[in-house]
C-alpha positions in Angstrom: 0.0 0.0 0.0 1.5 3.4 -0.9 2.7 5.6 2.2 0.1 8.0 1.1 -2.8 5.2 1.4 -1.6 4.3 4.8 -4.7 3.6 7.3 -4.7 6.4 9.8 -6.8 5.7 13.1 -9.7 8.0 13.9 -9.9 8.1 18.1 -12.7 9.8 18.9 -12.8 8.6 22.9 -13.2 11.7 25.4 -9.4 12.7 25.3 -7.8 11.3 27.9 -8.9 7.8 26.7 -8.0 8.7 23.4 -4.5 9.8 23.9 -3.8 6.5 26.2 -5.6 4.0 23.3 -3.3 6.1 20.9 -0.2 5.3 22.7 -1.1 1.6 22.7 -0.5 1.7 18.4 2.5 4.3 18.4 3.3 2.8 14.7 -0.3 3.6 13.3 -0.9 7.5 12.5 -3.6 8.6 14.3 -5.8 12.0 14.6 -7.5 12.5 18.3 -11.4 13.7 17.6 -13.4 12.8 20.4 -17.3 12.9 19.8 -18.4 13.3 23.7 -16.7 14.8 26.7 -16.7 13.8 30.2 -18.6 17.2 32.4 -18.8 16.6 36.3 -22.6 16.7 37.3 -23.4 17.6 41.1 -23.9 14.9 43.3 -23.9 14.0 47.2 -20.0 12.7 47.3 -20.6 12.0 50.7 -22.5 9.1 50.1 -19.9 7.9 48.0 -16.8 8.2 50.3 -19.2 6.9 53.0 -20.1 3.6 51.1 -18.6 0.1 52.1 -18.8 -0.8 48.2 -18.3 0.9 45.2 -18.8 -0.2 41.7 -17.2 1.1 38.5 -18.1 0.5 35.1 -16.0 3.3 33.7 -12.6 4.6 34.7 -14.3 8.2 34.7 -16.3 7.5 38.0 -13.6 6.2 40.2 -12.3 9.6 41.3 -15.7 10.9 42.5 -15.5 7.8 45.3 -12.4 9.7 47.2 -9.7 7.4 48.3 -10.0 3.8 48.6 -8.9 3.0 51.6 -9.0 -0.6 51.0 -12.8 -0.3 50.4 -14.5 -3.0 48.0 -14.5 -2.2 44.5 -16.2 -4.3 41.8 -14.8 -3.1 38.6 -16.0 -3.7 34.9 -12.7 -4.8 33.5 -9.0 -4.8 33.6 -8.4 -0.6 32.8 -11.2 0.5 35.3 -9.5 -2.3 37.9 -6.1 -0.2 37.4 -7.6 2.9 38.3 -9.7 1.9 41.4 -6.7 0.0 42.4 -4.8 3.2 42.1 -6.7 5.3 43.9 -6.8 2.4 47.1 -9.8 0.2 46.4 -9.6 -3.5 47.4 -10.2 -4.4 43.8 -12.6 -7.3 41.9 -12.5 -7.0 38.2 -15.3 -8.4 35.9 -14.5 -9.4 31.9 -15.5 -6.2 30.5 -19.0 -6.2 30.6 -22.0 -5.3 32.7 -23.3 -8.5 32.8 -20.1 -10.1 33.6 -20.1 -8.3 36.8 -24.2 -9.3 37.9 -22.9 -12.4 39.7 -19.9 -10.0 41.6 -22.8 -7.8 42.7 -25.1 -10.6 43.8 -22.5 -12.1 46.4 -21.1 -8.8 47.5 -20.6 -8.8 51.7 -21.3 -5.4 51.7 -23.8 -2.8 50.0 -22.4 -1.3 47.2 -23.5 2.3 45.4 -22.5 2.2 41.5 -21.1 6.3 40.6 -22.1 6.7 36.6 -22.5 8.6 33.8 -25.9 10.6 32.7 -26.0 8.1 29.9 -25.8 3.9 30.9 -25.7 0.8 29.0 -27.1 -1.0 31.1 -29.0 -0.1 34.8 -27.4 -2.4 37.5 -29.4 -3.8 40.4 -27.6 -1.5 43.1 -28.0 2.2 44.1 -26.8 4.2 41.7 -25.7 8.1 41.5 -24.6 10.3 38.1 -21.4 11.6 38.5 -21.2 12.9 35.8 -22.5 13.6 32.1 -20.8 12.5 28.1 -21.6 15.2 26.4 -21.8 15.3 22.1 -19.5 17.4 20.6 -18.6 17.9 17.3 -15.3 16.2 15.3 -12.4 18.6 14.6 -11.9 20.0 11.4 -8.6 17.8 10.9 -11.2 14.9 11.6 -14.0 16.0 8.8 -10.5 16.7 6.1 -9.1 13.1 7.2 -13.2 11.9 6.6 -12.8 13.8 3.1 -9.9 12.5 2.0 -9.1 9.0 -0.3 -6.6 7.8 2.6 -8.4 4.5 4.8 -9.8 5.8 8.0 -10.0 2.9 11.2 -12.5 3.8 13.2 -12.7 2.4 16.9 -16.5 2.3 18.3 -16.1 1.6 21.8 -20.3 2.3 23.3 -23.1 2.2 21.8 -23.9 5.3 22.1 -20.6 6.6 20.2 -21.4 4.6 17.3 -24.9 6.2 17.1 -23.5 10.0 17.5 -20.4 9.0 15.1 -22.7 7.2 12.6 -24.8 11.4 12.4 -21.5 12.7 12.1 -19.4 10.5 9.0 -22.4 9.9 6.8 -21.1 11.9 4.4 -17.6 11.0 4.3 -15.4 10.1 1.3 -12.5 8.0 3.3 -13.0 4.4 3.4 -14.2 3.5 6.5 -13.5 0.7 8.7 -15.4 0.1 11.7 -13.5 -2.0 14.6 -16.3 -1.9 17.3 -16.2 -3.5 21.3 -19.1 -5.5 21.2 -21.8 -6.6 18.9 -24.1 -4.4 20.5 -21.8 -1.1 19.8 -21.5 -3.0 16.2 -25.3 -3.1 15.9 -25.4 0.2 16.9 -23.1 1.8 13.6 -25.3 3.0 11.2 -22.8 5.0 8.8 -21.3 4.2 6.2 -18.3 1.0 6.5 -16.5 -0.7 3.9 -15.6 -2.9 6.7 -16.6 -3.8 10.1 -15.0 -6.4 12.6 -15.5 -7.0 16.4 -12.9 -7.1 18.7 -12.8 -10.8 20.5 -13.6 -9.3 24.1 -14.2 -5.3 25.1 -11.6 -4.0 25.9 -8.8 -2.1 25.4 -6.1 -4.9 24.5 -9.0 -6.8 22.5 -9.4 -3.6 20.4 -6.0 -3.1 19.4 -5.4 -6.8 18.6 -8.9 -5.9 16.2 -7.3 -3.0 14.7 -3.6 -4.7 14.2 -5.6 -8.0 12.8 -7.3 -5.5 10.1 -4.0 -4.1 9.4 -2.3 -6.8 8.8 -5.0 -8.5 6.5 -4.9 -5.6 4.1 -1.0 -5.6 3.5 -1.2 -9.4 3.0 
């Protein structure tokens, strides 16, 4: 494939995430667009560094718990583990999904309060409080050129939800597009335009990039 034709990799995470999952594929260009961003929401923290339990289904609620202090922490996955674990929790990491973590909750020795965002994938069967909302915003202009353009454009869906606000936002694209997504539902939930669309093995991070180097390598073969 000419250097010009090179896939480049579209991250449109908020940009923290998008800047870490960026640093995971140092050898692919990329371009940093994220589609929502991450706005704290008032809440009563008090109940929070007060519970006996937390749990986490996204790294972007762990800092709203305070400090772990060896506290019980039932986390989504491996990433959100890391950062509960950080910050103190006593840590219990599902495979990467909600439902993967149902059982964790159901045998938990002490009550547990989930911290999450305005918008959920799924509504767990403990007491929950928004921390905070994911807001749309629009793709960069460097984003919309790089849509324009003839050069393939990898395009990591890692929610639901992104897939449907990124979907409004490429349908007019030129770029090829090809659509790595987390999990059949976010694949489900892509409704723009895809020459190609895969789905990573498990969601997560790792999983994703093995997705994305799988679809690189198939094309140079």
């Amino acid at each position: 494939m000419p250097a010009d034709q090179r896939p480049t990799l579209l991250i449109t995470r908020p940009r923290k995430a998008a800047l870490r999952f960026a640093a995971m594929l140092p050898d692919v260009p990329s371009v940093i667009a994220p589609v929502l961003r991450i706005v704290p929401v008032a809440h009563d923290a008090g109940v929070l560094h007060g519970a006996r339990g937390l749990v986490f289904t996204s790294v972007h609620a762990v800092a709203s718990a305070g400090a772990g202090q060896g506290r019980l922490a039932i986390c989504v996955g491996g990433q959100t583990g890391q950062a509960a674990r950080s910050a103190g929790f006593d840590v219990v990491e599902g495979q990467g999904t909600a439902d993967s973590i149902l059982p964790l909750i159901a045998t938990a020795p002490v009550p547990l309060v989930h911290p999450h965002g305005r918008h959920v994938a799924k509504t767990l069967p403990v007491r929950g409080i928004v921390v905070y909302d994911q807001q749309p915003v629009d793709i960069t202009p460097q984003a919309q050129a790089l849509l324009a353009g003839q050069t393939p454009v990898i395009l990591p869906v890692f929610s639901p939800r992104s897939a449907s606000l990124l979907s409004q936002q490429v349908k007019n694209a030129q770029a090829r597009l090809w659509i790595v997504a987390i999990s059949d539902t976010a694949s489900r939930a892509w409704t723009g335009p895809a020459q190609r669309v895969i789905v990573a093995q498990r969601p997560d991070a790792d999983a994703m990039k093995a997705a994305i180097l799988q679809l690189l390598a198939s094309e140079q073969s």
